[in-house]
C-alpha angles and dihedrals in degrees: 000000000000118000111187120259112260117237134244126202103203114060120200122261104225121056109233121237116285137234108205141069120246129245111287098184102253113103134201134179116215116192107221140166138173125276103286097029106249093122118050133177147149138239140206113190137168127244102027128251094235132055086227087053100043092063089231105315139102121308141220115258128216102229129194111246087209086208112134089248090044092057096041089063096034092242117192110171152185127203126218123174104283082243088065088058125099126189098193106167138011105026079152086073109041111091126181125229120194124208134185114357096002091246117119104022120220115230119222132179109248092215115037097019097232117157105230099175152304126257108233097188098116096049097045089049080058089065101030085255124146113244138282153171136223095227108202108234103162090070109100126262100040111124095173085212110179102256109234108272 
């Protein structure tokens, strides 16, 4: 169901605002996965999602995308760099789908329908930024537990 982003040639001059924290220093992994479990990954982000886990500084923060899909699927995300990211079960079910221009796909779980997350790494290439995904935490059952170090 996926078709491939198309290209431009010409990127844009001004970052847009961002939103995101950025990195404090202070790291944490949550294990996640998608409603009914078929796809499952970890996260490292920074900073952490939770004041216990941030040691006193500042924390990450869910946002609302506003997009029409965004908003279907009550989407609320975070975005660590796309190398903090770890699909670790389930890549068979995970599909893409692609709105508006085809650029950043959406991922969805084939079997449940959860939105896990979108990959940002078109949009971030437009502005010589790494990588990064808009990972979905407002989706049960995630619990966003620290995993064991």
């Amino acid at each position: 169901m996926s078709s491939q982003p198309e290209t431009s040639s010409t990127p844009p001059t001004e970052k847009p605002a961002l939103p995101w924290v950025e990195s404090n220093g202070v790291y944490a992994t949550y294990d996640l996965h998608c409603h009914c479990g078929a796809i499952r990954y970890t996260m490292t982000i920074s900073p952490p999602l939770y004041e216990e886990h941030a040691e006193g500084r500042e924390r990450s923060v869910a946002v609302d995308c506003g997009c029409s899909a965004c908003e279907r699927h009550g989407n609320w995300a975070v975005h660590p760099l796309a190398k903090d990211v770890t699909w670790t079960r389930g890549l068979e079910d995970r599909m893409e789908y692609y709105t508006g221009q085809k650029k950043n796909p959406h991922l969805l779980c084939r079997k449940c329908g959860c939105l896990v997350g979108i990959d940002l790494s078109w949009l971030m290439g437009q502005f010589q930024m790494e990588p990064r995904y808009s990972i979905n935490v407002s989706e049960p059952p995630f619990h966003l537990v620290p995993t064991p170090s």
